[in-house]
N, CA, C and O atoms as CSV, one atom per row, in Angstrom:
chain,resi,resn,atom,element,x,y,z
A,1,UNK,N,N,109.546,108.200,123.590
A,1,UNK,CA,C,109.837,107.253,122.546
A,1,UNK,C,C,110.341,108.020,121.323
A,1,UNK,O,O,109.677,108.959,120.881
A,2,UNK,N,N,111.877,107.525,120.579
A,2,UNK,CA,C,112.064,108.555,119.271
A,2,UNK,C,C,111.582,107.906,118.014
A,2,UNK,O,O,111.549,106.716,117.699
A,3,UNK,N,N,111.201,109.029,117.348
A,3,UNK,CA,C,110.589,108.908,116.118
A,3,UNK,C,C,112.142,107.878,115.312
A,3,UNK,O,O,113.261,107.748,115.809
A,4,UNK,N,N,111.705,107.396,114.180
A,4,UNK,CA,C,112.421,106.740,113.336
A,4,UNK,C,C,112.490,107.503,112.487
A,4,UNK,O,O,111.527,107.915,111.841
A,5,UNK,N,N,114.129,107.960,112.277
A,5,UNK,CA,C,114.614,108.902,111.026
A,5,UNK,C,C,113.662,108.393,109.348
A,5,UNK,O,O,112.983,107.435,108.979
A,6,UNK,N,N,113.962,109.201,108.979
A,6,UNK,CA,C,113.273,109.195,107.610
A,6,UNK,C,C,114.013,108.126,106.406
A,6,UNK,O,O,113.595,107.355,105.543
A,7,UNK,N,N,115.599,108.667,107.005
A,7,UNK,CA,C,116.335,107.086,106.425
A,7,UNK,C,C,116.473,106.179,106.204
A,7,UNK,O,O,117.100,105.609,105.312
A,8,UNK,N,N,115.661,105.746,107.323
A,8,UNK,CA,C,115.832,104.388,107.598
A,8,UNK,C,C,114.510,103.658,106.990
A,8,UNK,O,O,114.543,102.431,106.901
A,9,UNK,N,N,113.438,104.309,106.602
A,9,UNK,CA,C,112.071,103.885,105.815
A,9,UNK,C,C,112.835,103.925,104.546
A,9,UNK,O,O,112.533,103.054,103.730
A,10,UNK,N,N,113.811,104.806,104.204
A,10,UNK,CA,C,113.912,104.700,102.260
A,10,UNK,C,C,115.106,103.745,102.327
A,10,UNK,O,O,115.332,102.984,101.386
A,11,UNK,N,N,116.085,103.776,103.718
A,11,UNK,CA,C,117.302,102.439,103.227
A,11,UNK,C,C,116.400,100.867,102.973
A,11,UNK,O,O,116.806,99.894,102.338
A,12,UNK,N,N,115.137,101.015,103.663
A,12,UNK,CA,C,114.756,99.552,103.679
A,12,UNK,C,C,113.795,99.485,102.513
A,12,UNK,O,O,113.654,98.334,102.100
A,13,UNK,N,N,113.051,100.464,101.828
A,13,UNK,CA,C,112.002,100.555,100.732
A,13,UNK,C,C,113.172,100.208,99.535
A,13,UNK,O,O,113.000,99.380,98.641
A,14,UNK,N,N,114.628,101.185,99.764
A,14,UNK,CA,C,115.806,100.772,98.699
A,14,UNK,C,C,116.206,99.303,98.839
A,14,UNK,O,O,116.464,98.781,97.754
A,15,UNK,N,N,116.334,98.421,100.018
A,15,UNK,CA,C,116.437,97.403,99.514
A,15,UNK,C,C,115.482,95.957,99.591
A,15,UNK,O,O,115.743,94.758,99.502
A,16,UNK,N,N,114.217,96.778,99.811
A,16,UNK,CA,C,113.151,95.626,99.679
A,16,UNK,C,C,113.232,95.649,97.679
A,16,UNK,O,O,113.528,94.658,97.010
A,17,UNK,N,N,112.807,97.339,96.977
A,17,UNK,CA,C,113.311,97.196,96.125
A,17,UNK,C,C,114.044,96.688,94.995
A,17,UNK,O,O,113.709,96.430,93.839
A,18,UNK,N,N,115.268,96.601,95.704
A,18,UNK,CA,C,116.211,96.107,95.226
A,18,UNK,C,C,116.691,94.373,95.007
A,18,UNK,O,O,117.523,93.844,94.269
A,19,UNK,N,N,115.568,93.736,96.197
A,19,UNK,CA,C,115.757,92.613,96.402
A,19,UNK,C,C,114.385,91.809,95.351
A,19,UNK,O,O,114.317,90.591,95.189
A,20,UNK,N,N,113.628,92.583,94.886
A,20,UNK,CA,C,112.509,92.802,94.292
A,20,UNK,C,C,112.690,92.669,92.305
A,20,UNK,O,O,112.055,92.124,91.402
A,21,UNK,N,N,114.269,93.750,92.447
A,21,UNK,CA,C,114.634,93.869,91.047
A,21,UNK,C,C,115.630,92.829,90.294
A,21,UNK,O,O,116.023,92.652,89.140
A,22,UNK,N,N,115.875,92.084,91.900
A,22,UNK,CA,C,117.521,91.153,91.266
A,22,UNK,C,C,116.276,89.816,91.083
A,22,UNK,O,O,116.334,89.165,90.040
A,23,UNK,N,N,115.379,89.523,91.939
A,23,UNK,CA,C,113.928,88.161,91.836
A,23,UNK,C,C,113.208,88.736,90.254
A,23,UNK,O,O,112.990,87.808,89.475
A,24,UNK,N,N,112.976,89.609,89.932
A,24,UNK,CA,C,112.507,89.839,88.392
A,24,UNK,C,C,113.829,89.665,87.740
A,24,UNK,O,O,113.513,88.732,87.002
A,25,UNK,N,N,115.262,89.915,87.436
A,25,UNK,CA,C,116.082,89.518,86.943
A,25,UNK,C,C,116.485,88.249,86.427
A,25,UNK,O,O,116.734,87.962,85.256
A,26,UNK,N,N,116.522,87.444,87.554
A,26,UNK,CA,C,117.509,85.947,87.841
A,26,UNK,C,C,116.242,85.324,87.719
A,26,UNK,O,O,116.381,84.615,86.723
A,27,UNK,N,N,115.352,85.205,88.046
A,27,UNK,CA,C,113.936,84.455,88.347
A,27,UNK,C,C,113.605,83.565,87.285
A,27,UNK,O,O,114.122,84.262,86.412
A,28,UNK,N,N,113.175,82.617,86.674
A,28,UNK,CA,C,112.445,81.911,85.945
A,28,UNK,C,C,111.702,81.644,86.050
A,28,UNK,O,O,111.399,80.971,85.065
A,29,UNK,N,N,110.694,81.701,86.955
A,29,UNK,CA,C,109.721,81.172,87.457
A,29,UNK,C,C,108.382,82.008,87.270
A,29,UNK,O,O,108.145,82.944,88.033
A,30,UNK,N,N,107.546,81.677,86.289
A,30,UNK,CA,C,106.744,83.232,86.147
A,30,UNK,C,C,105.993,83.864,87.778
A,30,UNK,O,O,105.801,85.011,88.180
A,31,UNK,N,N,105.696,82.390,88.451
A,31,UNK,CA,C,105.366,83.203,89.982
A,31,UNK,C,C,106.017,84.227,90.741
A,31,UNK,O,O,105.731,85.348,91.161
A,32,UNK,N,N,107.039,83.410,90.768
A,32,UNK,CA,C,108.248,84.148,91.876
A,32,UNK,C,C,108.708,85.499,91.047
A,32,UNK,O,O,109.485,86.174,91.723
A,33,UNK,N,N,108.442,86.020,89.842
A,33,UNK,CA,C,108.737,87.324,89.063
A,33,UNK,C,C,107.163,88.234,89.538
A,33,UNK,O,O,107.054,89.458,89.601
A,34,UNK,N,N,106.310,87.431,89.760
A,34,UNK,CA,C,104.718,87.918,90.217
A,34,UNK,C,C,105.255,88.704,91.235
A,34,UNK,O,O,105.446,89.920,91.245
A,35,UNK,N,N,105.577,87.481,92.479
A,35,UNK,CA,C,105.986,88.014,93.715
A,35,UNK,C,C,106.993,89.182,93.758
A,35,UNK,O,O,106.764,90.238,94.349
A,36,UNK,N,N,108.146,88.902,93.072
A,36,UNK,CA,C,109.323,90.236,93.008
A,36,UNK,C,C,108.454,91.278,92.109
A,36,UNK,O,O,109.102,92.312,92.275
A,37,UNK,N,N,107.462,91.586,91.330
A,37,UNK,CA,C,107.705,92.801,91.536
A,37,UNK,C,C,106.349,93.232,92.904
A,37,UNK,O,O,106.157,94.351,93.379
A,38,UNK,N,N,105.584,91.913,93.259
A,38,UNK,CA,C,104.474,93.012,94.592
A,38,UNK,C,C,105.734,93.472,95.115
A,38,UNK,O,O,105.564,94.686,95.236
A,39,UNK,N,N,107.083,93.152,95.554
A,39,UNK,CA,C,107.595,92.952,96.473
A,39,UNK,C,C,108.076,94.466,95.966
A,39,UNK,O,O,108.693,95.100,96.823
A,40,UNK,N,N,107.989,94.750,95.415
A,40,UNK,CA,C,108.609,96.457,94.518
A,40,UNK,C,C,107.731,97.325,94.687
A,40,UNK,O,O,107.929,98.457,95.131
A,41,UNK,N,N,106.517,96.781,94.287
A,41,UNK,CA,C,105.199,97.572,94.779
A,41,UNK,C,C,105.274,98.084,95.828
A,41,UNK,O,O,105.146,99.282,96.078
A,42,UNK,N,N,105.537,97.036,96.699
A,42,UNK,CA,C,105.122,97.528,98.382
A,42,UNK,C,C,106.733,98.324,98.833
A,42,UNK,O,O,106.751,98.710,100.002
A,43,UNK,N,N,107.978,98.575,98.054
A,43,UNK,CA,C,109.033,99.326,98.819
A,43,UNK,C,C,108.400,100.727,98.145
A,43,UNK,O,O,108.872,101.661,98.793
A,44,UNK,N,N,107.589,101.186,97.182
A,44,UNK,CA,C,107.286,101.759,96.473
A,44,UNK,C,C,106.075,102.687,97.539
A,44,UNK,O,O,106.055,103.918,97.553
A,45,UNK,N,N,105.218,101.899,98.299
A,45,UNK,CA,C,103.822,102.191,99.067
A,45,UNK,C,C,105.147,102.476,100.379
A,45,UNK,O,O,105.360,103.672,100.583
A,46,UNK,N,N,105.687,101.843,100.920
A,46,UNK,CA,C,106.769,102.452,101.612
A,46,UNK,C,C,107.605,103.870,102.048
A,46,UNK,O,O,107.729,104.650,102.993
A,47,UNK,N,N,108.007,103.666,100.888
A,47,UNK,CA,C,108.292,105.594,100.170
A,47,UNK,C,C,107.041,106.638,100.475
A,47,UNK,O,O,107.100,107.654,101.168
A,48,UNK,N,N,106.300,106.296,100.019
A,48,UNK,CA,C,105.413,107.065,99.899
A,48,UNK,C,C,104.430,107.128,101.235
A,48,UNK,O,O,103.586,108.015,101.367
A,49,UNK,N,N,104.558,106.502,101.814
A,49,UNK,CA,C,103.598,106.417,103.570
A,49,UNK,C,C,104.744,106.813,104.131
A,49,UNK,O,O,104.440,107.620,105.010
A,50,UNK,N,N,106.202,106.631,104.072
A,50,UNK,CA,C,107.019,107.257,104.893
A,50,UNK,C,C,107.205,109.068,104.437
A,50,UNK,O,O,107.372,109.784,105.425
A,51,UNK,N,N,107.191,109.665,103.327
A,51,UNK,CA,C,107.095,110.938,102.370
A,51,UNK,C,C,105.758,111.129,102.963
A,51,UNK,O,O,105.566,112.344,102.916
A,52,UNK,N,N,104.813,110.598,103.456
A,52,UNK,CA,C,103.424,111.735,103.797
A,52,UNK,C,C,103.575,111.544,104.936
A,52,UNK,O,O,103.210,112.532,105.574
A,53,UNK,N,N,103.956,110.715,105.580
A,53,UNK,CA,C,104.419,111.143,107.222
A,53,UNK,C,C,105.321,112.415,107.599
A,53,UNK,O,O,105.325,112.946,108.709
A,54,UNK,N,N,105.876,112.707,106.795
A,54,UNK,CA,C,107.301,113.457,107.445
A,54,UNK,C,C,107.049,114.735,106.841
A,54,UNK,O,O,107.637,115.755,107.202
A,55,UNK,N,N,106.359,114.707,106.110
A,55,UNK,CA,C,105.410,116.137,105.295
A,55,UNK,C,C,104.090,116.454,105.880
A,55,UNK,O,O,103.334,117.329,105.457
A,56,UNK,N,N,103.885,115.716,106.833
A,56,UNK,CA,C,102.676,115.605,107.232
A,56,UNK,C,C,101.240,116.179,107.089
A,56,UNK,O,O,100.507,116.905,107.761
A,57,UNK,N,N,101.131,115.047,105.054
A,57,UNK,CA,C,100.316,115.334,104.609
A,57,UNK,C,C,99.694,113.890,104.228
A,57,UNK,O,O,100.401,112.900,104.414
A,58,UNK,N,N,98.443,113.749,103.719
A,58,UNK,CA,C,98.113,112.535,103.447
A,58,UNK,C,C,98.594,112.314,101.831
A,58,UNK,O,O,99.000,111.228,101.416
A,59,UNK,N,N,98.514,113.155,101.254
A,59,UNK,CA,C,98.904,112.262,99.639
A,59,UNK,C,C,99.529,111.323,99.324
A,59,UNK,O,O,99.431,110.477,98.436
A,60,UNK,N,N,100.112,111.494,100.017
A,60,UNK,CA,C,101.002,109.865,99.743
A,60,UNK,C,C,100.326,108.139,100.192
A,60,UNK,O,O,100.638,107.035,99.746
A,61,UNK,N,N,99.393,108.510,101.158
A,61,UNK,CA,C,98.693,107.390,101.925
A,61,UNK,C,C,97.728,107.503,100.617
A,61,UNK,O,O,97.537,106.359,100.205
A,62,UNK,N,N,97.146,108.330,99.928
A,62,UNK,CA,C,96.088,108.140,98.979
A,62,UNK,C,C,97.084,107.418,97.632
A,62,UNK,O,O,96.952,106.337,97.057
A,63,UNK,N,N,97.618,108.004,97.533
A,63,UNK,CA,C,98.756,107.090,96.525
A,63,UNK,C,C,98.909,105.301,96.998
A,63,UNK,O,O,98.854,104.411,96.150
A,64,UNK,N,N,99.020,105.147,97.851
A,64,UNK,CA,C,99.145,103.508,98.344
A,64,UNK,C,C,97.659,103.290,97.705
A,64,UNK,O,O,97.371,102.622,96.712
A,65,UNK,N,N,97.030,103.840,98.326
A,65,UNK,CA,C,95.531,103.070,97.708
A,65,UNK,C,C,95.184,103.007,96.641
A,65,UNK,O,O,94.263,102.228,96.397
A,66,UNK,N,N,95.897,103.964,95.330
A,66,UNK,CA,C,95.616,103.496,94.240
A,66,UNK,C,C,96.915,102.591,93.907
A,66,UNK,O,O,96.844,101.881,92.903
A,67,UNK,N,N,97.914,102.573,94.564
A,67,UNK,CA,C,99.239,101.424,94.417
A,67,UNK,C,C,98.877,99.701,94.437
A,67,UNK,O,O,99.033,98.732,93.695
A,68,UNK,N,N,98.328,99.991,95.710
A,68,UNK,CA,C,97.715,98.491,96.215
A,68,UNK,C,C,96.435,98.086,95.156
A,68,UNK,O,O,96.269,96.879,94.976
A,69,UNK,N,N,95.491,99.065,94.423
A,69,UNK,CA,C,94.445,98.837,93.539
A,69,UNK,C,C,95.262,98.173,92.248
A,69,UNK,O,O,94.973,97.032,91.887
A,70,UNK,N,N,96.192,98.863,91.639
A,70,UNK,CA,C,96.786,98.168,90.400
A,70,UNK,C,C,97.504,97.325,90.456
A,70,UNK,O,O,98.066,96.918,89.440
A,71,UNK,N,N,97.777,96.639,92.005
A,71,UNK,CA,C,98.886,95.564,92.586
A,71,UNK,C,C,97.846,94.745,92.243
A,71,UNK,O,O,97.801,94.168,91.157
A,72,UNK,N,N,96.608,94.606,93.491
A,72,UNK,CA,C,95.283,93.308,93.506
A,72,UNK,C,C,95.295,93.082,91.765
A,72,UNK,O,O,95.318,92.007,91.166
A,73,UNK,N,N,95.277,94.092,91.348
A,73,UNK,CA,C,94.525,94.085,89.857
A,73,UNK,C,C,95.521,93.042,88.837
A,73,UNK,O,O,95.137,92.025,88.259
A,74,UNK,N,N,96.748,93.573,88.822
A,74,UNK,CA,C,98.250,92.749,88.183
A,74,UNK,C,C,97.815,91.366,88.557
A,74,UNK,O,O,97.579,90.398,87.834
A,75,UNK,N,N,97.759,91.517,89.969
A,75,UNK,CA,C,98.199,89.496,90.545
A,75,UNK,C,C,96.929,88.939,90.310
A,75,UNK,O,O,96.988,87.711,90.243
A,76,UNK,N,N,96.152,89.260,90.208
A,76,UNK,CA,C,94.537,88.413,89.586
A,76,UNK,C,C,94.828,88.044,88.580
A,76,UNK,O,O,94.744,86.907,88.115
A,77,UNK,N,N,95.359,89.357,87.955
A,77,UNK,CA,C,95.266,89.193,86.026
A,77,UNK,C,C,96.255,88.005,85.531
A,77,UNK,O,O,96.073,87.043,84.784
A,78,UNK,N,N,97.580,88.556,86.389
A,78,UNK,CA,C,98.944,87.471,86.149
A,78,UNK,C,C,98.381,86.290,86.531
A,78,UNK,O,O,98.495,85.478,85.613
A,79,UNK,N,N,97.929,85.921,87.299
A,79,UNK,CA,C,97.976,84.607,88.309
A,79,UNK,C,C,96.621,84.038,86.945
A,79,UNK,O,O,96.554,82.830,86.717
A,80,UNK,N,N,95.968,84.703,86.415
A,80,UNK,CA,C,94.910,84.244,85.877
A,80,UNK,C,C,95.669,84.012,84.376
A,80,UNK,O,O,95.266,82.937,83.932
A,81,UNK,N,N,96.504,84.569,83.565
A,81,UNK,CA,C,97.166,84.414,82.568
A,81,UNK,C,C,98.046,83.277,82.929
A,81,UNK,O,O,97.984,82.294,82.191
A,82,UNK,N,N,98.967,83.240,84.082
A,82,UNK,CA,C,99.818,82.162,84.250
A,82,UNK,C,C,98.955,80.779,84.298
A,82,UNK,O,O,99.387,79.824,83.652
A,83,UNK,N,N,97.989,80.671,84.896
A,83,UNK,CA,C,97.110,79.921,85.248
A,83,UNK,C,C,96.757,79.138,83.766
A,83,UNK,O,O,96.515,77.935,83.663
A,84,UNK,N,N,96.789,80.122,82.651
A,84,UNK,CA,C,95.948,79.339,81.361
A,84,UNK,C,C,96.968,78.901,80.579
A,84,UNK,O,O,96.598,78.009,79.815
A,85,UNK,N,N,98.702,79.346,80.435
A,85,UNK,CA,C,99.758,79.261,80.219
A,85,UNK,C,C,100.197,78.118,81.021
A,85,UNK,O,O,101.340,77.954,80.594
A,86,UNK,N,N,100.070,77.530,81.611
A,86,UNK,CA,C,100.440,76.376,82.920
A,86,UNK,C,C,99.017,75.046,81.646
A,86,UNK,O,O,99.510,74.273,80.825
A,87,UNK,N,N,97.947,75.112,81.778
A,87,UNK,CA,C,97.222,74.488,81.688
A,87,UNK,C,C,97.363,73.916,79.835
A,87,UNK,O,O,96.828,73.016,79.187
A,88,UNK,N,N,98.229,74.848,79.565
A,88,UNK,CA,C,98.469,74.748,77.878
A,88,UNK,C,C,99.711,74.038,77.544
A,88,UNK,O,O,99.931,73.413,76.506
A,89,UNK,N,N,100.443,74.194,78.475
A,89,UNK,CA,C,102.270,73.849,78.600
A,89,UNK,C,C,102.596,73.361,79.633
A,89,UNK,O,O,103.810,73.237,79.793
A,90,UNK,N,N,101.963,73.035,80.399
A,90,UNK,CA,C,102.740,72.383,81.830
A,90,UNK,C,C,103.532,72.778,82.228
A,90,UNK,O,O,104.325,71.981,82.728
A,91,UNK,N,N,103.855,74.200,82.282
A,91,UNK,CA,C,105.179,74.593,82.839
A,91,UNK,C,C,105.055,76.179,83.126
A,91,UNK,O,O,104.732,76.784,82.104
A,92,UNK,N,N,105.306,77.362,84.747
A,92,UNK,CA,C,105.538,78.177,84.130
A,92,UNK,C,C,107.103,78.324,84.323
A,92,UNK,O,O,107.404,78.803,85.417
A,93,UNK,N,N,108.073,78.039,83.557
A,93,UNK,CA,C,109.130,78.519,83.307
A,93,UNK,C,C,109.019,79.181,82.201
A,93,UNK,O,O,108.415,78.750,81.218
A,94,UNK,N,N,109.832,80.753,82.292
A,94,UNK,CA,C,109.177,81.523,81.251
A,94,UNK,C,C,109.711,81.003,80.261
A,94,UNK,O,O,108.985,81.019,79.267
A,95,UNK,N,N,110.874,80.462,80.102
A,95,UNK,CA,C,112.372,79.743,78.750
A,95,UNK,C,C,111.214,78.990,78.317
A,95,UNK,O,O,111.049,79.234,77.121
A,96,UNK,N,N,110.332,78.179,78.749
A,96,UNK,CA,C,109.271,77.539,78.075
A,96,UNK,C,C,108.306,77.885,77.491
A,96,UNK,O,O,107.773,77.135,76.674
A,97,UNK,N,N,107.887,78.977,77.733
A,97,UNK,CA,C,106.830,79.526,77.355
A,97,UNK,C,C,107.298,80.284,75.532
A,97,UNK,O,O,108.328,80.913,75.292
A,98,UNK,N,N,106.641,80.089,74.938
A,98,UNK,CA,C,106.975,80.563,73.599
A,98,UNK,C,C,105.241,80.606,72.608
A,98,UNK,O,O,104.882,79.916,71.654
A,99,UNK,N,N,104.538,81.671,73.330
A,99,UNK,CA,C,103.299,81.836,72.671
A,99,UNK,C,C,103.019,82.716,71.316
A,99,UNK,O,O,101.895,82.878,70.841
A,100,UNK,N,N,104.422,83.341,70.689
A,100,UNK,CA,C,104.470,83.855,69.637
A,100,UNK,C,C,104.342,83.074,68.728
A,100,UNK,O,O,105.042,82.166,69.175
A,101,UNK,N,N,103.836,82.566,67.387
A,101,UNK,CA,C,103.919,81.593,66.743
A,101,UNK,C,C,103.794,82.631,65.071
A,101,UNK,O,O,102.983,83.531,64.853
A,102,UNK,N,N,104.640,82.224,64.330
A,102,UNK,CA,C,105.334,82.563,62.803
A,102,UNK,C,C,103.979,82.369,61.757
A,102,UNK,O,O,104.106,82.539,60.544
């Protein structure tokens, strides 16, 4: 059975990435900007489990685990901020959201 070039883990981490950076861009939606960047996170834990494979060392697998720790941690926090922002405004579209006040 052949191993899978090393390329082909960073062409797809480049465009999970990438598909990750144009959903935080274009997005309005404060969820779906949640989701694009896990979705960055994880081309990110990608890189880095494919880089300790091919070095064949673990650091990089210990890196995911503190990756995935500040991911859980973000989407609690976000989902818990969006959550009180939704309940104040009925809306999360971020164009709506305007919690700075003069």
């Amino acid at each position: 059975m052949a191993a899978v070039p090393l390329d082909w883990y960073l062409i797809l981490a480049g465009l999970l990435f990438a598909i990750g950076t144009v959903g935080v861009l274009v997005s309005r939606n404060a969820i779906v900007i949640l989701m694009a960047i896990e979705l960055m996170l994880n081309a990110v834990n990608l890189t880095f489990v494919a880089f300790s494979h091919y070095m064949g060392k673990n650091d990089g697998q210990v890196l995911v685990f503190l990756v995935m720790t500040v991911a859980a941690a973000e989407a609690a926090v976000g989902l818990a901020i969006i959550l009180n922002i939704f309940r104040t405004r009925e809306s999360v579209n971020i164009d709506d959201i305007n919690l700075m006040k003069w």
